[in-house]
SEKOL-856226 format. One line per 10 residues: for each residue x, y, z of C-alpha. Coordinates in steps of 0.2 Angstrom, whole numbers, plus 5000, padded with zeros to 4 digits. Each point is the difference from the previous one (the first is absolute). Layout:
N
X/Y/Z ~ ...
% end
This chain:
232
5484/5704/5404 ~ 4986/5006/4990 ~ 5011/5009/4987 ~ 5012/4984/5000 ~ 4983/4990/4993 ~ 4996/5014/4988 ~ 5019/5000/4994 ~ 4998/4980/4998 ~ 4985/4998/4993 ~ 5005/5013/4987
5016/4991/4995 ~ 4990/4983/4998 ~ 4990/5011/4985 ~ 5016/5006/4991 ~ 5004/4989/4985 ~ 5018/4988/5009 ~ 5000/4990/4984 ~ 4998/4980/5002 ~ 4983/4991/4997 ~ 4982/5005/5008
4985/4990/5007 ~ 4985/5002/5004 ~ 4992/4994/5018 ~ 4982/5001/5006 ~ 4990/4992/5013 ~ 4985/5001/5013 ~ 5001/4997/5019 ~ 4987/5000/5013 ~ 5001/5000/5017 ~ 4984/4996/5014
4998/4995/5018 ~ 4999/5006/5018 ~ 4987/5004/5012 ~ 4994/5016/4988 ~ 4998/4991/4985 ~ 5016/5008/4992 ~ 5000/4997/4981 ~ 5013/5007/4987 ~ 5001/5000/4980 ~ 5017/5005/4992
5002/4998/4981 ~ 5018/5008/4993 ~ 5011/5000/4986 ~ 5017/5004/4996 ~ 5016/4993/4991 ~ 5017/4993/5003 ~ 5015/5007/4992 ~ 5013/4987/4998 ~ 5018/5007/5005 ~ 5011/4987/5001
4999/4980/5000 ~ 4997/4999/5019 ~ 4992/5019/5002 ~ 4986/5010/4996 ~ 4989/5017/5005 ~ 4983/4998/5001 ~ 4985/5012/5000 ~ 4984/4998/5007 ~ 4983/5008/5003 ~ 4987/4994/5010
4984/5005/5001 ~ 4990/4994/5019 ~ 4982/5002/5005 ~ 4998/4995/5020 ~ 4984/4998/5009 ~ 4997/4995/5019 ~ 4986/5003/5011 ~ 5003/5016/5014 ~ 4990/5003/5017 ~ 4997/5017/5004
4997/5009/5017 ~ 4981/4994/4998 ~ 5005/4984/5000 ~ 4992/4998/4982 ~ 5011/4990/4986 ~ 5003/5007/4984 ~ 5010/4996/4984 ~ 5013/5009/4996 ~ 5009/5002/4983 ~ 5018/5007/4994
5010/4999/4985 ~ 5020/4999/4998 ~ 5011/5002/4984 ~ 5018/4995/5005 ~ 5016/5003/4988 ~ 5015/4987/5004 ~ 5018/4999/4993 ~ 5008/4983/5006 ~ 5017/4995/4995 ~ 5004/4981/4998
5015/4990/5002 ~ 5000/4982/4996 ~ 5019/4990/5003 ~ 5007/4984/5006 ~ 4984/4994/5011 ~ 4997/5018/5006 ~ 4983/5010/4996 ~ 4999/5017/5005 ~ 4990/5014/4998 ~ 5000/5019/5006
4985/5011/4995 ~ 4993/5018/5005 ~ 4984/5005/4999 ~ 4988/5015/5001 ~ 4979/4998/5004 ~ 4989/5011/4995 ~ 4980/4999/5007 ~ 4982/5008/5007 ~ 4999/5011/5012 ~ 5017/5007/5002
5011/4984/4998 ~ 5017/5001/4997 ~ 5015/4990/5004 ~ 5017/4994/4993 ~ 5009/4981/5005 ~ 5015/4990/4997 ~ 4997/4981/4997 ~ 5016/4989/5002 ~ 5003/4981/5000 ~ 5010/4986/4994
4999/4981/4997 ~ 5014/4987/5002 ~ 5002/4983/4994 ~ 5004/4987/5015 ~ 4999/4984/4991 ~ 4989/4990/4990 ~ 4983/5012/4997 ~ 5002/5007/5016 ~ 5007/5021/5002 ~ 4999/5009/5016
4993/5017/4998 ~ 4998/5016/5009 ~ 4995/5019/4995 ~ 4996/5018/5008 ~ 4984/5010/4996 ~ 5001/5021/5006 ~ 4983/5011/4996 ~ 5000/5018/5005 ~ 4982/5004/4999 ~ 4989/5016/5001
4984/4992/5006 ~ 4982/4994/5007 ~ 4998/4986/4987 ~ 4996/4989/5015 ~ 4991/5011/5010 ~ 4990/5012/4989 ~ 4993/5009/5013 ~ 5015/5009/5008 ~ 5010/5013/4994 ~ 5017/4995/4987
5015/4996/5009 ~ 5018/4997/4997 ~ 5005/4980/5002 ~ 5015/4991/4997 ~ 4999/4981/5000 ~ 5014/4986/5000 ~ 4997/4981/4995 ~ 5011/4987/4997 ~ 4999/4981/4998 ~ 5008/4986/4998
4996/4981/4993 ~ 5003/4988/4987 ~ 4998/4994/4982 ~ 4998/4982/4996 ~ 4996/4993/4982 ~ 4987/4985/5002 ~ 5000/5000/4981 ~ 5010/5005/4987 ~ 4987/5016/4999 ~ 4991/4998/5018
5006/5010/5014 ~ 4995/5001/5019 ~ 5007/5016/5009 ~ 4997/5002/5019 ~ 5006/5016/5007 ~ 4999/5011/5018 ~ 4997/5017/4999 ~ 5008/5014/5015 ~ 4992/5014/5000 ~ 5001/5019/5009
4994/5017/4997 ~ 5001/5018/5005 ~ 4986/4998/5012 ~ 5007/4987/5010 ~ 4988/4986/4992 ~ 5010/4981/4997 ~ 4992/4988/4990 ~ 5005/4983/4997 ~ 4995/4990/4984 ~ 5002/4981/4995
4995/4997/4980 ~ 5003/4983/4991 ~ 4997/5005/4978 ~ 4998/4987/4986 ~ 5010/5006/4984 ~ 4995/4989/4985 ~ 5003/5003/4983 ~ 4991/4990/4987 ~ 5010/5007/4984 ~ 5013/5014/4997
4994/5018/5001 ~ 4986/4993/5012 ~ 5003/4999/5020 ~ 4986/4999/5012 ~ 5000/5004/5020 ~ 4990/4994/5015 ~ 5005/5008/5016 ~ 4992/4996/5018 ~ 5006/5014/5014 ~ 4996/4999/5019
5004/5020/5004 ~ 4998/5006/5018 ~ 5005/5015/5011 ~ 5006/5004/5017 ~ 4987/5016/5001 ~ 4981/4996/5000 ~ 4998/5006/4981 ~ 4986/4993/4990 ~ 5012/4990/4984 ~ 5006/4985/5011
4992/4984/4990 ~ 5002/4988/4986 ~ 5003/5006/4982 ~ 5001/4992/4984 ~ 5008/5008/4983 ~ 5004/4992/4983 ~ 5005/5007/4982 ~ 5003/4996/4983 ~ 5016/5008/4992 ~ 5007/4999/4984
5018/5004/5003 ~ 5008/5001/4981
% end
């Protein structure tokens, strides 16, 4: 899968032909009981293949921070960094959006991992689409618990919801999150997001998550995330 992201990601760079745009942004990310905190500016540009299709190209860098107990039962902060490269391929036609994308992440202390992203968006009636997608992350990690050794995870999410336009450029997007990985750890997740965009490029999200586990891990809580993007 990792040479499959490599291969995509190269192509997305090759000169297709058609018009380019640029995109940019920064998202952040905080809650839970360890006072989890994320920063992600990133950058990249939309080739324009068709009418209804283009190939976009992303990097994103990510700073996380969260407080850790260790052994002696004395918190600490502790700090990483992730650069992620993403190739997503969109499809816009008759009431349907949809979007596949393959990514590969990059970070401190070892981190490696490569994931698919698929979803799609469908038009019911009025402002209203149903809406469901598939998130896969193969990962080479202790991100979440720094003080054991790196291990190999693989973790599976999906969801499903809603879109309904209160506004001619005000959204409200409730979703439910399933989620499973390697290790025998579910997680379940409602999320209710805010989409508004006051002027074309400009769209701005507020997201609210309830996340929780089926294991006695420590990132079960509430969790708030917005962004500002400028999708040209």
């Amino acid at each position: 899968m990792k040479r499959l992201a490599v291969m995509l990601l190269a192509l997305a760079s090759l000169p297709l032909g058609g018009r380019v745009f640029p995109q940019f942004g920064i998202e952040t990310f905080l809650g839970g009981r360890y006072r989890l905190f994320s920063l992600a500016p990133w950058g990249g540009f939309r080739l324009s293949l068709a009418p209804t299709s283009s190939l976009i190209v992303k990097f994103r860098q990510q700073s996380i921070a969260f407080d850790i107990e260790g052994e002696d039962e004395v918190t600490r902060r502790f700090k990483s960094n992730l650069s992620m490269f993403t190739g997503v391929y969109y499809l816009q036609r008759r009431g349907l959006d949809a979007y596949a994308a393959l990514f590969q992440m990059l970070g401190s202390n070892g981190y490696n991992a490569t994931g698919a992203d698929i979803g799609l968006a469908y038009k019911l009636f009025g402002g209203v689409a149903a809406e469901a997608g598939l998130y896969l992350l193969n990962e080479k990690s202790n991100l979440w618990y720094p003080d054991e050794p790196l291990r190999r995870i693989t973790l599976y999410i999906g969801h499903v919801g809603v879109k309904v336009a209160l506004l001619r450029r005000l959204e409200l997007q409730p979703q439910v999150h399933l989620g499973s990985n390697s290790e025998s750890v579910g997680t379940f997740a409602y999320s209710a997001s805010v989409n508004f965009s006051p002027r074309d490029p400009i769209y701005i999200t507020v997201t609210y998550m309830r996340y929780s586990e089926n294991d006695e891990y420590r990132y079960s809580g509430d969790y708030f995330s917005g962004g500002i993007n400028f999708y040209f």
